[in-house]
N, C-alpha and C positions, 0 to 999 in steps of 0.2 A: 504494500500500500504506500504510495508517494505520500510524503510530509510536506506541511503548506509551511513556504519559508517565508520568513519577515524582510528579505532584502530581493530588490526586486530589479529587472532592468532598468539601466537609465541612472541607478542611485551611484553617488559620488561614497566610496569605502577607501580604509582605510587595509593594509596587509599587518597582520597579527605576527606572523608568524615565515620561517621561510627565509631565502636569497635576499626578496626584496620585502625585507621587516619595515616598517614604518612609511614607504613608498604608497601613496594614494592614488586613487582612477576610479573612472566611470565604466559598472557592472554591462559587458556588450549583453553577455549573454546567460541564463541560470538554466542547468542541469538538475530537473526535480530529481530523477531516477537517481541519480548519483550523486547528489549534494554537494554540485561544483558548481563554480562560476567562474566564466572570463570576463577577465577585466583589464583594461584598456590601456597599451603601453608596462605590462606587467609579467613578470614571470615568461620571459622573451625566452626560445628556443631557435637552432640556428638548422634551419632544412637546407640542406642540398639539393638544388633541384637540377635536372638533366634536359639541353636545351631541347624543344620539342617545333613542329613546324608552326605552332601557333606562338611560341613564348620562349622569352630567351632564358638560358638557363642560369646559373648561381646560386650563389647565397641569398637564402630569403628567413629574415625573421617572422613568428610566426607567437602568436600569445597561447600558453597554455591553460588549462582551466586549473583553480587552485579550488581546496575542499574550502567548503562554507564555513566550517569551523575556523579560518585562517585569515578572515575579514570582518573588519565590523563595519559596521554605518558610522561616515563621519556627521558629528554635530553641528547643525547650518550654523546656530549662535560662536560657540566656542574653536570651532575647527578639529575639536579632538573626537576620539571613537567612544559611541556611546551605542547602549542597549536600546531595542526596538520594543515601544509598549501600544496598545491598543487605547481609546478614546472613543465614547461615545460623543460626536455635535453636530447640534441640530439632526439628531435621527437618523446619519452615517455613522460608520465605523471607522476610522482615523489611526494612520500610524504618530506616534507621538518619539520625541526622542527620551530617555531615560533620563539624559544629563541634566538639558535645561529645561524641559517641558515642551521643546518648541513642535508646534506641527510636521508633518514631512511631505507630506504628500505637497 
């Protein structure tokens, strides 16, 4: 059964953990099945590619996905990694940040 995660496309996060500790980016893409995310300019891998008639060949950097557990959501107010809590306003459901209160969505 897939688990519904609190960081979502699009969110600016922070790396926990890993090469690129402390280094921040925007989530491209979330892996429910597997509780990974890529994210943008991070966790760079170096592919060999072989030239082909369509595309020339080399060195292509390429972003890996990193496990969820190893990013948190950065806080819009303070800039630092903060916890993702829920909010009920006006009759939605809202993500909130932990640190300062502030909205996310």
């Amino acid at each position: 059964m897939a688990t519904k995660f609190k960081i979502k496309k699009g969110d600016k996060v922070v790396v926990l953990a890993g090469k690129d500790k402390g280094k921040s980016g925007e989530v491209k893409h979330v892996n429910i099945a597997d509780a990974r995310v890529t994210v943008q300019g991070i966790n760079l891998l170096t592919k060999h590619r072989k030239p082909t008639q369509t595309g020339k060949g080399g060195l292509e950097k390429i972003e890996a996905s990193l496990h969820i557990s190893n990013v948190a959501l950065v806080d819009p107010k303070s800039g630092k990694p903060t916890r993702v809590g829920y909010k009920t306003v006006s009759g939605s459901k809202v993500r909130v940040a932990k640190r300062s209160g502030e909205q996310l969505e």
